[in-house]
N, C-alpha and C positions, 0 to 999 in steps of 0.2 A: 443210345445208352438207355436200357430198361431201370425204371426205379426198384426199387429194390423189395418193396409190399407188394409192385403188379407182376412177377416176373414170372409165377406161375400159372395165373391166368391170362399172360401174355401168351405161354406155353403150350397150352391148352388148345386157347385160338387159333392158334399158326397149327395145331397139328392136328385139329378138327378139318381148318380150312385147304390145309393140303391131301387130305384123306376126300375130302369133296373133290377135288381138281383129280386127283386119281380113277376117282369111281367113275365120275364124268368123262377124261379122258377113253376110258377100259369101253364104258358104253360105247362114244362116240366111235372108236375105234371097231368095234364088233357091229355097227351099222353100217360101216364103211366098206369094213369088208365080205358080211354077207349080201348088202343089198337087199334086204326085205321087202316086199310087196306087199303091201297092204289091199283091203277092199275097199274099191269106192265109195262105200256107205262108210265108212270110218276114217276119211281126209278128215275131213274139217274138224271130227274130236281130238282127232291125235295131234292135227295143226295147235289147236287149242290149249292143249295138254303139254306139248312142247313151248309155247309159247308162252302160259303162265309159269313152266320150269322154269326156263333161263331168267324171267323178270325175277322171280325169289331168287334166284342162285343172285342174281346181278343185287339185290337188295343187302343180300348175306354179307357178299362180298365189303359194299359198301359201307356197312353196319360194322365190320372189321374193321375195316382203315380207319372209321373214327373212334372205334376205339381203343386201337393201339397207336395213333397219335397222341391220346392222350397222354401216352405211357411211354414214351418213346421219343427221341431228339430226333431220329432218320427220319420224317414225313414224306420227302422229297421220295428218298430211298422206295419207301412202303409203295408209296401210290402209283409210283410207278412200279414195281415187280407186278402189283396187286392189279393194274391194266392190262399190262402185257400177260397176265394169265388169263384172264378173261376174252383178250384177243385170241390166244388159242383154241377157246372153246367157242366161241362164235366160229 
């Protein structure tokens, strides 16, 4: 049950946060399916570059669930959807 002062900014959140989980799915999908090859000389920045993504994506995430706990009775509910999304993208 959303309180009734955060229910916009609840609103907001969840549809900022599913607008992420989209773009990133759409990406992850479109490297899937072409297979790109990168150059040698460019592994380790783009390792790099993927690797500080997903920690902010995974920060973002987590930055969300506490604070629509705050605003919200589901906790249980949230943290788990808001896992199993993130298991997707891994």
């Amino acid at each position: 049950m959303l309180l009734p002062d955060a229910r916009a900014d609840v609103l907001s959140l969840v549809k900022s946060l599913d607008n992420i989980i989209d773009a990133t799915e759409a990406i992850t999908k479109d490297f899937l399916i072409q297979k790109p090859c990168f150059p040698e000389p460019y592994h380790k920045d783009l390792l790099h570059l993927t690797t500080n993504s997903l920690n902010q994506l995974t920060t973002y995430y987590l930055q969300h669930v506490l604070f629509l706990a705050k605003h919200t009775l589901y906790l249980p509910i949230l943290i788990t959807s808001t896992f199993m999304s993130m298991k997707q993208i891994y």
